[in-house]
MIDO-784241 format. One record per residue (C-alpha): x, y, z; residue number from 1. Coordinates in Angstrom, 2 decimals, m for minus. Each point is the difference from the previous one (the first is absolute). Example, Ala and Ser with C-alpha at 12.3 -4.5 7.8 and 13.67 -1.06 7.14 Angstrom:
# MIDO-784241
        xx        yy        zz   pos
     12.30     m4.50      7.80     1
      1.37      3.44     m0.66     2
This chain:
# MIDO-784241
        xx        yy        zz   pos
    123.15     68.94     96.30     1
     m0.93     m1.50      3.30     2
     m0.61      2.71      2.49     3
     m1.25     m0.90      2.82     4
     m2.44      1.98      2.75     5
      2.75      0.68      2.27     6
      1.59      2.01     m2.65     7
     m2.94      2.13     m0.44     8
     m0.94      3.13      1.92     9
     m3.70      1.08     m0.86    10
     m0.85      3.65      0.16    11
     m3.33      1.21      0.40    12
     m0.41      3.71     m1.38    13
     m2.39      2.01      2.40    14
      1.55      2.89      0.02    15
     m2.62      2.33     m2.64    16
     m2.46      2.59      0.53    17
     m3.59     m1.66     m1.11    18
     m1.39      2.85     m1.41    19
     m2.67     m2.41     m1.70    20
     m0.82     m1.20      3.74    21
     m0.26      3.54      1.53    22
      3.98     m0.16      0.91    23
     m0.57     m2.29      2.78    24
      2.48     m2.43      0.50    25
     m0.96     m2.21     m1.90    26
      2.44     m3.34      1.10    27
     m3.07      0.25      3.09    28
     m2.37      0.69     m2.72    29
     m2.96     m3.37      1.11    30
     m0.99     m2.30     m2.57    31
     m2.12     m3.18      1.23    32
      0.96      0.58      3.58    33
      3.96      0.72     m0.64    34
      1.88      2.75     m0.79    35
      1.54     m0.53     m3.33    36
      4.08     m0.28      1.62    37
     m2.00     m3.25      1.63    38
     m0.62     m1.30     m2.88    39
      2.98      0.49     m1.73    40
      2.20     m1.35      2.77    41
     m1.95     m3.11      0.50    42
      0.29     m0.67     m4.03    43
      4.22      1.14      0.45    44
      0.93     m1.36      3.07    45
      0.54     m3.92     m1.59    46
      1.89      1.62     m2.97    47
      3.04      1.68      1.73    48
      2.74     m0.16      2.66    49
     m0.75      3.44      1.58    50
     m2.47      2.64     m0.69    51
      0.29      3.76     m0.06    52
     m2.63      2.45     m0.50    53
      0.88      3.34     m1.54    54
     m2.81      2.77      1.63    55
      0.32      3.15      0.41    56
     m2.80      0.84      3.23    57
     m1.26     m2.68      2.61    58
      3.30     m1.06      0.75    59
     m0.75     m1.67      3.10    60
     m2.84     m1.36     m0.97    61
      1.27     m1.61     m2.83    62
      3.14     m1.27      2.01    63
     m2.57     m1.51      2.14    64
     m0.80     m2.59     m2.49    65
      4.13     m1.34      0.57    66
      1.31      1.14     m3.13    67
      2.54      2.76     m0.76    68
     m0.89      3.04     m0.92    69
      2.04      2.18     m2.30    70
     m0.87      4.03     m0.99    71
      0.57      1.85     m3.37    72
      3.48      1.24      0.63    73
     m0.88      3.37     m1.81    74
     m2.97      1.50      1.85    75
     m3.62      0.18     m1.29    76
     m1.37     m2.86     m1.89    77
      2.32     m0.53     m2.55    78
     m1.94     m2.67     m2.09    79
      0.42     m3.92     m0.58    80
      3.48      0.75     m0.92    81
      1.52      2.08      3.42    82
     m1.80     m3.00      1.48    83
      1.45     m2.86     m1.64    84
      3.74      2.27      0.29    85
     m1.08     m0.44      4.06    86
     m0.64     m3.58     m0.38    87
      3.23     m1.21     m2.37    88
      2.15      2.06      3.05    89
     m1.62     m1.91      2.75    90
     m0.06     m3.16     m1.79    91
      3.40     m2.61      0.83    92
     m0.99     m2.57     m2.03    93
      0.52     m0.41     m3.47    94
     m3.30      0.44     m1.53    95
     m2.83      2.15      0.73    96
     m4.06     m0.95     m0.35    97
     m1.84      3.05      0.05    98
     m3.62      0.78     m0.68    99
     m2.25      2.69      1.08   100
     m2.52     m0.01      2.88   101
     m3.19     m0.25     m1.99   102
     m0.12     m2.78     m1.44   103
     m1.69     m2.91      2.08   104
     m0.58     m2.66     m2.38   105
      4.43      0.42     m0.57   106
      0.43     m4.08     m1.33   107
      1.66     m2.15      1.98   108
      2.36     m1.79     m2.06   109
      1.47      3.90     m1.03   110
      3.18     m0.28      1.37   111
      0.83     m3.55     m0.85   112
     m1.34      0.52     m3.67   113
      1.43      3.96     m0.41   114
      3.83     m2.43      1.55   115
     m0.66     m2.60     m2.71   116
      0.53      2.54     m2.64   117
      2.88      1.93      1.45   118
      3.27     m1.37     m2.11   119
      3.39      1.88     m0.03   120
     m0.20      2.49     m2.12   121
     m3.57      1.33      1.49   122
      0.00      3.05      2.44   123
     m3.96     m0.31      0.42   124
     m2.66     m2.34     m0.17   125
     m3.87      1.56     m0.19   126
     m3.46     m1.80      0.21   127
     m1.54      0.51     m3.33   128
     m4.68     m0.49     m0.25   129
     m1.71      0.98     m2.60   130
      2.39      1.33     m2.41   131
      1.41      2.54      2.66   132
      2.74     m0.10      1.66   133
     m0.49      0.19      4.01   134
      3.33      2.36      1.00   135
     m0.31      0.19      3.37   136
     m0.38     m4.40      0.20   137
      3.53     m0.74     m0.64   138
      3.13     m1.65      1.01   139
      3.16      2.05     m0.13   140
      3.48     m0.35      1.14   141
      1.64      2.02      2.17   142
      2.63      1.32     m2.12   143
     m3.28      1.87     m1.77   144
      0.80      3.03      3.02   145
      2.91      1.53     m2.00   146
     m1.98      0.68     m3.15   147
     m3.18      0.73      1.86   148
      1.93      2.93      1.89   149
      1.30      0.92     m3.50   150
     m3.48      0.41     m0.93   151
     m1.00      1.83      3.12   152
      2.43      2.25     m0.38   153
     m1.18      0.78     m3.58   154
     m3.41      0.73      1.52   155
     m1.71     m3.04     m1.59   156
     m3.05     m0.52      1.00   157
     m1.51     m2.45     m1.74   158
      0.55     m4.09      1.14   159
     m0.53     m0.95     m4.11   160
      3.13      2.14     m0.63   161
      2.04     m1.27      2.10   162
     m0.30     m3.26     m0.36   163
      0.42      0.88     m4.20   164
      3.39      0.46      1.07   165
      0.18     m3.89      1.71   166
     m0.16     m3.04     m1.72   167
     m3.38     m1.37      0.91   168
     m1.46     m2.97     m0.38   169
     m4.15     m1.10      0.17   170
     m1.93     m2.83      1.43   171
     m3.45     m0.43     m1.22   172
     m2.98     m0.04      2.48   173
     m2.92     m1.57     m1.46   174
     m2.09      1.80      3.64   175
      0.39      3.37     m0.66   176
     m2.63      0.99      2.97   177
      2.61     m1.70      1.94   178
      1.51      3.51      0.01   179
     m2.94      2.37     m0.23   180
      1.11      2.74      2.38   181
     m2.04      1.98      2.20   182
      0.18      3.74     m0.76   183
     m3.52      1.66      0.71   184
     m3.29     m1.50      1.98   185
     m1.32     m1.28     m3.01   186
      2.58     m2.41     m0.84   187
     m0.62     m1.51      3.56   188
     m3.74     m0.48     m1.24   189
      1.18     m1.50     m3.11   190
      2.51     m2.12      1.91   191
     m2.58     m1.24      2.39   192
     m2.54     m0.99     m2.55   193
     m0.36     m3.87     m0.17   194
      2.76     m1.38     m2.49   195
């Protein structure tokens, strides 16, 4: 299929509790002189027509970097999935790139390669690095909400299950520290360490 950028809303999921990192925050969380939303949005921005980020504290602060900013619409933090329910509602265009916040090496090329695989009968497209599928990298379509809210509704937790219930599709990345994520201090000093 050709989809092209305008069609694509990226999503940025910010909105979790950090426990590794001491709960702070931790889109603001500073890794080589930028918080870790920077990074992500300068790595998004060329990929997508518009960009939300789902976040559930900071609010203005994260609006202050121009995008969007969508809540959990059931309070608390909900997980990856009451975010990416938040980010499917606020999304008008047809697809939806969403990753999470921690990962500042995100590739590139994700959107254009995760849109290369998406054919008709796909609901989902997810990055896929050393043998593991990377969930929360993927390119959905909107139409995803309806069974997401089924699942909500269900009290499913778990992104893996619900996206059992899609049909998915992979693409290989032969990088996979292109999505090492940043959970706790000493995956900053392992991210930092010359590569």
């Amino acid at each position: 299929m050709n989809i092209d950028r305008s069609q694509i809303t990226a999503g940025i999921l910010a909105g979790g509790a950090a426990r590794r990192l001491g709960g702070i925050d931790k889109g603001w969380y500073v890794l080589d002189g930028r918080a870790l939303v920077e990074h992500t949005l300068a790595r998004l921005e060329p990929q997508a027509g518009h960009l939300l980020i789902s976040a559930n504290r900071s609010l203005d602060r994260y609006r202050g970097l121009g995008c969007e900013v969508v809540m959990d619409r059931a309070p608390g933090h909900g997980g990856p999935l009451q975010g990416l329910a938040s980010l499917l509602h606020a999304t008008s265009t047809p697809y939806l790139l969403v990753v999470p916040v921690d990962t500042p090496a995100l590739p590139e090329d994700l959107g254009q390669r995760l849109a290369e695989a998406m054919t008709p009968g796909i609901d989902l497209v997810c990055a896929r690095a050393a043998q593991r599928r990377q969930p929360l990298h993927a390119l959905m379509r909107r139409q995803v909400l309806a069974p997401l809210e089924t699942a909500l509704a269900a009290d499913m937790a778990r992104v893996t299950d619900w996206q059992a219930r899609l049909a998915v599709a992979e693409v290989d990345w032969p990088q996979a520290d292109a999505f090492a994520n940043i959970n706790a201090p000493s995956d900053a000093r392992a991210w930092q360490e010359p590569r």
